[in-house]
C-alpha positions in Angstrom: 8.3 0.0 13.6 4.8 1.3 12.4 2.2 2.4 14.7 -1.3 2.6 14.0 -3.0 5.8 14.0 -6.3 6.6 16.4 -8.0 9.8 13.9 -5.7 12.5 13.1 -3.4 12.2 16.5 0.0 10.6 15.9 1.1 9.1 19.4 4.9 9.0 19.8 6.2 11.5 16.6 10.0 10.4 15.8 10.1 13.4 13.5 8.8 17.2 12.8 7.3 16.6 9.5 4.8 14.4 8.4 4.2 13.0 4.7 0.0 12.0 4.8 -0.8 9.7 1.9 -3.4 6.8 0.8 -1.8 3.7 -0.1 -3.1 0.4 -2.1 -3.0 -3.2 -1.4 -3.3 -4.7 -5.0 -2.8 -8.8 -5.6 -3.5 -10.4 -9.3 -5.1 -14.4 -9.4 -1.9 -15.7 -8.1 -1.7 -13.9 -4.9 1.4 -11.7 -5.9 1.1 -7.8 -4.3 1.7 -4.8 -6.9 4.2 -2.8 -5.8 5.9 0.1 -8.1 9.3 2.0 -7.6 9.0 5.6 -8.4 11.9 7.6 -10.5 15.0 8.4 -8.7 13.9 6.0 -6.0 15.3 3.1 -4.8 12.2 1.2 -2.6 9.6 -0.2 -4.0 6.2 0.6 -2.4 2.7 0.9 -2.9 0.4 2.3 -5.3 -0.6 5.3 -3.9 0.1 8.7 -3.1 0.0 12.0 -1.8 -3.7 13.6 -1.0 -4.6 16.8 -2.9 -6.2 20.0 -1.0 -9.6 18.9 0.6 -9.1 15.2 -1.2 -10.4 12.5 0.8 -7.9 9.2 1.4 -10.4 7.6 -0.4 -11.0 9.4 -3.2 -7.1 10.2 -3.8 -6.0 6.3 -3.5 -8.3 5.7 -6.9 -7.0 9.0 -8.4 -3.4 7.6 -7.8 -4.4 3.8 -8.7 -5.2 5.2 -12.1 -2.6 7.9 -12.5 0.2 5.3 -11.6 -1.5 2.1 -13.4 -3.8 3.0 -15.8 -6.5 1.3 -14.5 -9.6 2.4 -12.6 -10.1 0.5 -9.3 -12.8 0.1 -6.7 -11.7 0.3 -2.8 -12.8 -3.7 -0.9 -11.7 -2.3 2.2 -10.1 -0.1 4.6 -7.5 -1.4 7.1 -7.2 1.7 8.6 -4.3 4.9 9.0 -0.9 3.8 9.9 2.6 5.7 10.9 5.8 4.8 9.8 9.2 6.4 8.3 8.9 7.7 4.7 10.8 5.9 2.3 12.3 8.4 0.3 12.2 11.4 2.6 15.1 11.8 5.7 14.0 13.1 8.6 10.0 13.0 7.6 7.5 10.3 8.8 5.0 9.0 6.9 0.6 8.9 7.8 -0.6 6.5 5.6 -4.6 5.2 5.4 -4.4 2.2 3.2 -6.7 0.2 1.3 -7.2 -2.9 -0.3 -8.0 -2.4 -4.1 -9.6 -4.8 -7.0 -8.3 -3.6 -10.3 -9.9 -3.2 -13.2 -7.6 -4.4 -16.3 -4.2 -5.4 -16.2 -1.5 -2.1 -14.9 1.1 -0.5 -16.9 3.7 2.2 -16.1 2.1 5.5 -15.9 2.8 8.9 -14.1 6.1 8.5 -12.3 6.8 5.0 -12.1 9.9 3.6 -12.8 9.4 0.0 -12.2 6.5 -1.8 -11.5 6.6 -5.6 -10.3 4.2 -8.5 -8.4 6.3 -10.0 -5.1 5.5 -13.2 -3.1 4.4 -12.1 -0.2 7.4 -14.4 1.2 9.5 -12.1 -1.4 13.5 -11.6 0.5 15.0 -9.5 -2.5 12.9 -6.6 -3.3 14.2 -3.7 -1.2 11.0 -2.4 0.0 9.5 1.0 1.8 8.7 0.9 5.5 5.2 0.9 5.2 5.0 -2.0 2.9 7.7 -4.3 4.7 6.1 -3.3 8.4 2.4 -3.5 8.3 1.6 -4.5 4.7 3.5 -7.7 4.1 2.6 -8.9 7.6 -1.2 -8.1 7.0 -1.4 -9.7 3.6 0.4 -12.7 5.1 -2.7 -13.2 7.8 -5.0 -11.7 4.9 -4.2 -14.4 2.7 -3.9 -17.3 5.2 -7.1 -16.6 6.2 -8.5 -17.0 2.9 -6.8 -20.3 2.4 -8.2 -21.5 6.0 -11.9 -20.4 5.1 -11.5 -21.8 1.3 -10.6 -25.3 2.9 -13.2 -24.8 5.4 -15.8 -23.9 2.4 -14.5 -27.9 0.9 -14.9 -29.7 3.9 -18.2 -28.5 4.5 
């Protein structure tokens, strides 16, 4: 299960080596999330990536947004650093600070994408990366319920 990061401490490391990498959150005007599958991969995951030498999370999730869709991107907000298994890597967890993103333009492949997709957030099929079906899913399940609950509350009164 993921475990939520306090700074750069990890509390309760399964594993010797750690993967560090900012990670988007990306829905289009019907409330589908972008997820991508990168070559020779079989999970899909986020739009995101790896940080370079002295890059910030922030500044490499809209270097990767672009590199993997094409588009630039502007960060809404941060939901913070979280730990989890990495998808594609045994024996290596994963520190991962992600973001909610509003795109600018419509994606296409770039970079090392494979495949690239919008899910339901209720999606069953789509074999996904830890990190996306542990804390992402969940939080854009309460993410978007809560937009529903304050969009009806925005009609009633």
């Amino acid at each position: 299960m993921g475990r939520t990061c306090q700074g750069s401490s990890v509390s309760d490391n399964l594993t010797t080596k750690t993967i560090r990498v900012a990670a988007a959150i990306i829905f289009n005007d019907d409330q589908q999330l972008l997820l991508v599958r990168k070559r020779n991969t079989t999970f899909f995951m986020q739009v995101g990536g790896k940080l370079e030498a002295n890059e910030s999370s922030e500044a490499a999730i809209i270097r990767e947004t672009f590199e993997e869709t094409g588009c630039h991107s502007h960060i809404v907000q941060s939901l913070g650093r979280f730990e989890t298994q990495a998808a594609n890597e045994p024996d290596h967890s994963l520190i991962a600070d992600v973001y909610l993103l509003q795109l600018e333009g419509q994606p296409q492949i770039q970079a090392e994408i494979a495949q690239m997709k919008w899910i339901s957030v209720d999606d069953q099929h789509t074999p996904l990366a830890p990190l996306t079906r542990e804390i992402v899913l969940p939080w854009c399940v309460n993410y978007l319920a809560s937009r529903e609950t304050e969009a009806a509350a925005t009609q009633i009164g």
